[in-house]
PyMOL Python script that loads the backbone (N, CA, C, O; Angstrom):
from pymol import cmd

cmd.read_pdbstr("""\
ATOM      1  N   UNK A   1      98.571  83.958  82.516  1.00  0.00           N
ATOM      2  CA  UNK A   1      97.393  84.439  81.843  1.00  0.00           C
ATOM      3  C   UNK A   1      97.782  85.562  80.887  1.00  0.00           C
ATOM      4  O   UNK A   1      98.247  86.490  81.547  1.00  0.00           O
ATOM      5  N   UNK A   2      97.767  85.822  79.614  1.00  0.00           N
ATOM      6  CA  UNK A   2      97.722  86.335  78.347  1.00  0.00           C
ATOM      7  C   UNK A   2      96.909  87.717  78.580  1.00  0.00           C
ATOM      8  O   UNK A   2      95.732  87.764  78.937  1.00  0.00           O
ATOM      9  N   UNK A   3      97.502  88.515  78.392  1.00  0.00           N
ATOM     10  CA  UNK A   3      96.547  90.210  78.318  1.00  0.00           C
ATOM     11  C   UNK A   3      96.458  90.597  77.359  1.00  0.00           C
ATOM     12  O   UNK A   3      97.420  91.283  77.012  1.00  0.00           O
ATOM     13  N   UNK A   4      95.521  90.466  76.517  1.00  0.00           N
ATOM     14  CA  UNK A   4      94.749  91.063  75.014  1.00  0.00           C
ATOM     15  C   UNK A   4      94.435  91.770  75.313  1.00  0.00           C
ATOM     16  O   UNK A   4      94.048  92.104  76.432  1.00  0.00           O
ATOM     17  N   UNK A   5      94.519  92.446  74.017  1.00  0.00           N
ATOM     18  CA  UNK A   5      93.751  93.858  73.869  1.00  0.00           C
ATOM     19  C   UNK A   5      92.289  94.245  73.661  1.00  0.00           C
ATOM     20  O   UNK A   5      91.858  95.369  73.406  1.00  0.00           O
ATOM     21  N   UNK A   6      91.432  92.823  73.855  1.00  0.00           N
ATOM     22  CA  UNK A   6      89.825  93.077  73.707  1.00  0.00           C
ATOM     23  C   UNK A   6      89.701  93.879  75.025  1.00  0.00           C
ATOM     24  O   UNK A   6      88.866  94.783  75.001  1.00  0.00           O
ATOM     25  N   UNK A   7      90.269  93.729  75.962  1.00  0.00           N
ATOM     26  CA  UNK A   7      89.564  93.962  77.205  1.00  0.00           C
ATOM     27  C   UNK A   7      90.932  95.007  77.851  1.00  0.00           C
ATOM     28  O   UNK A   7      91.685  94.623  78.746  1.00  0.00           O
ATOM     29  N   UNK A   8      91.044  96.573  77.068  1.00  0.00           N
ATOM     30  CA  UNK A   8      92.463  97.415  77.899  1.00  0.00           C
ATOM     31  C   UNK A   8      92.071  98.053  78.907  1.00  0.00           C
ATOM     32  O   UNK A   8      90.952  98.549  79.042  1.00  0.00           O
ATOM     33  N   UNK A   9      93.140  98.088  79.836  1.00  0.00           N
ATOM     34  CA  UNK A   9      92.728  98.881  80.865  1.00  0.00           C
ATOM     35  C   UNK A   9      92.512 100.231  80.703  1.00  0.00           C
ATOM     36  O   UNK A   9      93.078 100.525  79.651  1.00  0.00           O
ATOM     37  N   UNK A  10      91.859 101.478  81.307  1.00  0.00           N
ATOM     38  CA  UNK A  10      91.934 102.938  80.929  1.00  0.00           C
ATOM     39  C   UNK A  10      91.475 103.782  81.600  1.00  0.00           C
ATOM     40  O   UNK A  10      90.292 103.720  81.936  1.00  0.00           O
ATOM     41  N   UNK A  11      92.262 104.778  81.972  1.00  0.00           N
ATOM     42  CA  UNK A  11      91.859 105.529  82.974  1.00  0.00           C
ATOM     43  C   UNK A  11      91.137 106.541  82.662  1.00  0.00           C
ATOM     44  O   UNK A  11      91.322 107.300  81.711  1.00  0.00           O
ATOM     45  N   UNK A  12      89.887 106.599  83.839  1.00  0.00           N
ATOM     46  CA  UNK A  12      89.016 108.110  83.405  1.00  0.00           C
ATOM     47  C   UNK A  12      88.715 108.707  84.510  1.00  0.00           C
ATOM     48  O   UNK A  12      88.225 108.404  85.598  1.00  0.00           O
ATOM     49  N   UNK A  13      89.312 110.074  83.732  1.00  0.00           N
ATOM     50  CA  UNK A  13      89.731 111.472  84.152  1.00  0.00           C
ATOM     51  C   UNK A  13      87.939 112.459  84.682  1.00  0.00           C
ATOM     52  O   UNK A  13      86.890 112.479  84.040  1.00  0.00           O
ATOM     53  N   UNK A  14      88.157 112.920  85.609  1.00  0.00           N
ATOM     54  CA  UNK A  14      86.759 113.633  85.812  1.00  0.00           C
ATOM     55  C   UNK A  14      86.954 115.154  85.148  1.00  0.00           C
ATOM     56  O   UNK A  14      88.099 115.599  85.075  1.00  0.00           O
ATOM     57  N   UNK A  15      86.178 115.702  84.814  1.00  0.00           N
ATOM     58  CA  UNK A  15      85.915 116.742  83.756  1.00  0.00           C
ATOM     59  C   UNK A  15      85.419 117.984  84.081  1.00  0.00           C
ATOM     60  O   UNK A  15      84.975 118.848  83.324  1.00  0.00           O
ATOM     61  N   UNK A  16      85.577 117.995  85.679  1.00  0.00           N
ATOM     62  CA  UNK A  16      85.347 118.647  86.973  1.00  0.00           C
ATOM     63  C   UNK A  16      86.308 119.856  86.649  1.00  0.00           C
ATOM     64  O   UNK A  16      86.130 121.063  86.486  1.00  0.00           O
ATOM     65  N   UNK A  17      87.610 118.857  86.621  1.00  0.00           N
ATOM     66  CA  UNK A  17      88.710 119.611  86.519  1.00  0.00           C
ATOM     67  C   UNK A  17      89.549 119.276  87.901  1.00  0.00           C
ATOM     68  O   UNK A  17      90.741 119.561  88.020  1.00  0.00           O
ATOM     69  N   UNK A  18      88.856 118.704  88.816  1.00  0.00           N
ATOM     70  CA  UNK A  18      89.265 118.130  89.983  1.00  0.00           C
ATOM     71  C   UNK A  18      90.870 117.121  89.978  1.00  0.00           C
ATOM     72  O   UNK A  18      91.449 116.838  91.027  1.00  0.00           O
ATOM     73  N   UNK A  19      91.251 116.799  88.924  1.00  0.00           N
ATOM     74  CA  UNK A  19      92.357 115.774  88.639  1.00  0.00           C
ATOM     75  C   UNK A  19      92.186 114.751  89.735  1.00  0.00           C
ATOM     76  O   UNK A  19      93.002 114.623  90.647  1.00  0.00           O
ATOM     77  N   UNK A  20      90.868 113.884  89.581  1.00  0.00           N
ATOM     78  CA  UNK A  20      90.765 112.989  90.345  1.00  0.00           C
ATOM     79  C   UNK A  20      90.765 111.624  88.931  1.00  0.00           C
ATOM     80  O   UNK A  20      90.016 111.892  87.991  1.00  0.00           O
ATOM     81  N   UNK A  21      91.225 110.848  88.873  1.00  0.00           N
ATOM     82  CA  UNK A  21      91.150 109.480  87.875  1.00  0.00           C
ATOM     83  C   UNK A  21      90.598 108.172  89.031  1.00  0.00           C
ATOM     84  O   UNK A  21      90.942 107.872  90.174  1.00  0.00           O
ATOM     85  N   UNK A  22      89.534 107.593  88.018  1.00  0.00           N
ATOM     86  CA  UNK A  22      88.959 105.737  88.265  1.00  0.00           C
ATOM     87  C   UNK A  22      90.223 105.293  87.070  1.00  0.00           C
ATOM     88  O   UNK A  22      90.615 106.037  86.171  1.00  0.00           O
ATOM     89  N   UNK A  23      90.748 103.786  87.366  1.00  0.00           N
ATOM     90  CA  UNK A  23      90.928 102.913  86.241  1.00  0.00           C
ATOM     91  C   UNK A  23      90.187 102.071  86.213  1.00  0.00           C
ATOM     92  O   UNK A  23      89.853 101.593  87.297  1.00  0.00           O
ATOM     93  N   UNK A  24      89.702 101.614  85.175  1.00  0.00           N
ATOM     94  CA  UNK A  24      88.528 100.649  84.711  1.00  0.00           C
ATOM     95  C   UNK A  24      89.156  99.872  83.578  1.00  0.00           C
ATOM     96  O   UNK A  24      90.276 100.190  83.178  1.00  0.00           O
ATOM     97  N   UNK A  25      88.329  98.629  82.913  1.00  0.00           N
ATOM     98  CA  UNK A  25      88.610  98.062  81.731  1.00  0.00           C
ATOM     99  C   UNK A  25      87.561  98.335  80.680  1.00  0.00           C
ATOM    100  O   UNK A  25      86.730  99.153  81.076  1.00  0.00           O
ATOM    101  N   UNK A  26      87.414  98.014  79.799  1.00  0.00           N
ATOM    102  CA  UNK A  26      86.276  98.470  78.780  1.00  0.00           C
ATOM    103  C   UNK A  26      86.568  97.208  77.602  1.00  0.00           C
ATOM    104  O   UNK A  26      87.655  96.748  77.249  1.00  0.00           O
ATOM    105  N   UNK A  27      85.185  96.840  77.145  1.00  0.00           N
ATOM    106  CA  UNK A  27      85.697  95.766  75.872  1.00  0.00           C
ATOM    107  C   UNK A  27      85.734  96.569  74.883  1.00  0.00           C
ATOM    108  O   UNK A  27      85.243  97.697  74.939  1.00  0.00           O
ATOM    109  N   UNK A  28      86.137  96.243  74.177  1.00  0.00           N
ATOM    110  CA  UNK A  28      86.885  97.287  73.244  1.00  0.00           C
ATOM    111  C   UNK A  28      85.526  97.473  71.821  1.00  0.00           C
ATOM    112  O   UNK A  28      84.971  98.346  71.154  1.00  0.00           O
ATOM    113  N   UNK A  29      85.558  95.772  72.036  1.00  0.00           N
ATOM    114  CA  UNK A  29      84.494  95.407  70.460  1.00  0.00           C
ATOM    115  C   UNK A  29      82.898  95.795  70.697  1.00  0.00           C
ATOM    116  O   UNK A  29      82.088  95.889  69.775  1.00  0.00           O
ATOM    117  N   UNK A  30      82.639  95.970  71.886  1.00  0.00           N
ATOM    118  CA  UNK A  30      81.267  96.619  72.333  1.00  0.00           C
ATOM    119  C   UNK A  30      81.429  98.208  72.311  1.00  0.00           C
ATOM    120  O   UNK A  30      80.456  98.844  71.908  1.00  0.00           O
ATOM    121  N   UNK A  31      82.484  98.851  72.676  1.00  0.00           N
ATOM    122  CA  UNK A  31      82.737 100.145  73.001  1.00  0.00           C
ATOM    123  C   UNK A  31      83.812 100.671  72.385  1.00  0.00           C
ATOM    124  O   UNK A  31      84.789 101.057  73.027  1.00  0.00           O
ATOM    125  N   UNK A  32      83.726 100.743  70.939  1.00  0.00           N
ATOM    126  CA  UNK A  32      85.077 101.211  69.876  1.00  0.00           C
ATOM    127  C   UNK A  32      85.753 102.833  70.214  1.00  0.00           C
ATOM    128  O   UNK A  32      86.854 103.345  70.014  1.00  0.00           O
ATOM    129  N   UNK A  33      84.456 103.308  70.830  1.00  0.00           N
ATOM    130  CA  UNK A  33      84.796 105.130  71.330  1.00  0.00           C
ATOM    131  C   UNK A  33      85.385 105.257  72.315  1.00  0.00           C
ATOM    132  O   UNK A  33      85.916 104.311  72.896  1.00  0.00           O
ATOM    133  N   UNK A  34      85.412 106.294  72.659  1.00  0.00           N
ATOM    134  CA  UNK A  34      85.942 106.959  74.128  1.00  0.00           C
ATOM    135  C   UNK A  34      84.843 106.826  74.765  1.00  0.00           C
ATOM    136  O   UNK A  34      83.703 107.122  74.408  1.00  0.00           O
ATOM    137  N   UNK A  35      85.457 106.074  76.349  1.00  0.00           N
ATOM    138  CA  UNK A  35      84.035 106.084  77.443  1.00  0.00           C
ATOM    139  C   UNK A  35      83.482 107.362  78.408  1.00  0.00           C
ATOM    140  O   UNK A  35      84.131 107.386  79.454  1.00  0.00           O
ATOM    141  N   UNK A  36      82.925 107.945  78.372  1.00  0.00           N
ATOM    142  CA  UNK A  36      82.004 108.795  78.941  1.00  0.00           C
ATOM    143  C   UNK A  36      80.942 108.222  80.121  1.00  0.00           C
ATOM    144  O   UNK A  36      79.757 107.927  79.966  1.00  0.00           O
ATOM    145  N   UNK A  37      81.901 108.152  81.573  1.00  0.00           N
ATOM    146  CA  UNK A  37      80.584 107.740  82.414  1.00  0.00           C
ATOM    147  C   UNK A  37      80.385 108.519  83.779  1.00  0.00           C
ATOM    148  O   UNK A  37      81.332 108.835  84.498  1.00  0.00           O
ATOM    149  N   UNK A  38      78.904 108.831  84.099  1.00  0.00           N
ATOM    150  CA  UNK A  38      79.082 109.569  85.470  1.00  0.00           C
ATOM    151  C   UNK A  38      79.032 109.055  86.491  1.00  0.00           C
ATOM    152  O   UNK A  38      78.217 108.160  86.716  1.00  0.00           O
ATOM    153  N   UNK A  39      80.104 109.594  87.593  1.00  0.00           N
ATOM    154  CA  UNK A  39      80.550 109.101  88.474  1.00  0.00           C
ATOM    155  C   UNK A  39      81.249 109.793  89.761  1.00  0.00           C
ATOM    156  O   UNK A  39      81.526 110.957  89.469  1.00  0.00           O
ATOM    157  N   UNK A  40      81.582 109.511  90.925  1.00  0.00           N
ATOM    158  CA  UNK A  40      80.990 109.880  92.064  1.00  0.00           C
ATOM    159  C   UNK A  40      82.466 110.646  92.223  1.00  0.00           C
ATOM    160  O   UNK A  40      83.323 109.894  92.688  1.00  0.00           O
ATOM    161  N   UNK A  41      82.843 111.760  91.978  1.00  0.00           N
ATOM    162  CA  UNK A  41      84.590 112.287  92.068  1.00  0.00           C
ATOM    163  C   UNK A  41      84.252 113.122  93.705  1.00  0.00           C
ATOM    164  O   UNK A  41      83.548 114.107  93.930  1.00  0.00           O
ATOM    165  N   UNK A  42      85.000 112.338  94.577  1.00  0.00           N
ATOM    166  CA  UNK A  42      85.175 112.766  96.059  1.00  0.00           C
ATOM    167  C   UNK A  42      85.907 113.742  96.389  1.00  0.00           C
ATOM    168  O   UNK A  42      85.942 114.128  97.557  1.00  0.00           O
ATOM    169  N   UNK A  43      86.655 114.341  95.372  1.00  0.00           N
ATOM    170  CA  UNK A  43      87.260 116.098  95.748  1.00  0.00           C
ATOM    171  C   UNK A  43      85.756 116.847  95.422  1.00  0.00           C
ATOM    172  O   UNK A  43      85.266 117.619  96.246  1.00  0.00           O
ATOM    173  N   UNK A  44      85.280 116.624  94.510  1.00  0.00           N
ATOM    174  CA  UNK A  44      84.205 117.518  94.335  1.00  0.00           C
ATOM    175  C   UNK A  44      82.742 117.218  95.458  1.00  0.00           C
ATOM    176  O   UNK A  44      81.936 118.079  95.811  1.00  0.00           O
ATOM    177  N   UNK A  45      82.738 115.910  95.801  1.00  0.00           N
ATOM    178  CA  UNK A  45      81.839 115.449  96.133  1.00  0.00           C
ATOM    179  C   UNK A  45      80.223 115.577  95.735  1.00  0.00           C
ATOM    180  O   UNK A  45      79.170 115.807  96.330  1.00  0.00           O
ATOM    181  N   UNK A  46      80.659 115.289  94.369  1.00  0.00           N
ATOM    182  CA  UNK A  46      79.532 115.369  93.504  1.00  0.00           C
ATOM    183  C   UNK A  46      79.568 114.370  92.037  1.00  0.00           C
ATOM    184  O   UNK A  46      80.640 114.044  91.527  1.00  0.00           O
ATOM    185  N   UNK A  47      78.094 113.913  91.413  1.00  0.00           N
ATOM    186  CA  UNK A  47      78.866 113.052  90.786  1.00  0.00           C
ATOM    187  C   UNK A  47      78.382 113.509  89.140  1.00  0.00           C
ATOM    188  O   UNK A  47      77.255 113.589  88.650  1.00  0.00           O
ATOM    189  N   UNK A  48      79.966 113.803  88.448  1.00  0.00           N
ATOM    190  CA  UNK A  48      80.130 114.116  87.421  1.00  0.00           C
ATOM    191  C   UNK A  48      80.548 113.442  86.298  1.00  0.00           C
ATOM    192  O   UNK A  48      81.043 112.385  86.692  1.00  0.00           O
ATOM    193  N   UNK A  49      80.625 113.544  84.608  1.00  0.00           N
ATOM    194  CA  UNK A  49      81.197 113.227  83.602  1.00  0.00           C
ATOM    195  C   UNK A  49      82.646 112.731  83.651  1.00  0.00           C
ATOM    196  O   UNK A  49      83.471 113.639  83.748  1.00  0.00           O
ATOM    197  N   UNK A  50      83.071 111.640  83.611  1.00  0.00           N
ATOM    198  CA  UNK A  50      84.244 111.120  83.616  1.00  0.00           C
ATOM    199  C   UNK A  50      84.699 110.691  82.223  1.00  0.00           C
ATOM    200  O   UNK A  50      83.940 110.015  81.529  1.00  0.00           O
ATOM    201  N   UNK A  51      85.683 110.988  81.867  1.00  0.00           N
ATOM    202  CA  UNK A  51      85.856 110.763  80.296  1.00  0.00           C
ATOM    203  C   UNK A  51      86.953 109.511  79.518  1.00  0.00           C
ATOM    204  O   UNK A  51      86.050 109.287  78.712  1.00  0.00           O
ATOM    205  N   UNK A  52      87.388 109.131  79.343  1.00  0.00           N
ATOM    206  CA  UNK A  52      88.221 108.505  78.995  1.00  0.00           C
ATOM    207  C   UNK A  52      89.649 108.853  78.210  1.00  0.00           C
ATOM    208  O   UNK A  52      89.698 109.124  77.010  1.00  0.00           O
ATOM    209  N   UNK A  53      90.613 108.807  78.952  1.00  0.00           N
ATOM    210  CA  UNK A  53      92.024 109.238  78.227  1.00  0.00           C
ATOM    211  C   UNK A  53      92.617 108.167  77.801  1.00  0.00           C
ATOM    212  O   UNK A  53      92.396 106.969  77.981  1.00  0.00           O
ATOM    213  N   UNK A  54      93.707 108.970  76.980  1.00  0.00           N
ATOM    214  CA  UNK A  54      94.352 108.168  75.966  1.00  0.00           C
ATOM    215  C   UNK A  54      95.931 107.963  76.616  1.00  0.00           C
ATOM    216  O   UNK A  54      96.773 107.312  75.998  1.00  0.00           O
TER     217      UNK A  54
END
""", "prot")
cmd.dss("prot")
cmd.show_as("cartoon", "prot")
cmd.util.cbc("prot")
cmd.orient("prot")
């Protein structure tokens, strides 16, 4: 199976400051930006801004 780049994998970083990371995929052609989503970071145990790195 072929891995294009419509669909990259990418890890997002919580903004906590916690250095906790999700990896996720994202389509690229729906979502040209950096992803921004909130989400449940278990050092903090609270659920915060997760951002998308490069």
């Amino acid at each position: 199976m072929a891995r294009n780049d419509v669909r990259p994998v990418v890890k997002l970083r919580s903004t906590a400051g916690s250095g906790h990371t999700y990896v996720t995929r994202k389509n690229r052609r729906n979502d040209p930006d950096r992803l921004v989503l909130r989400k449940y970071d278990p050092v903090r145990r609270a659920h915060v801004l997760y951002r998308e790195e490069r």
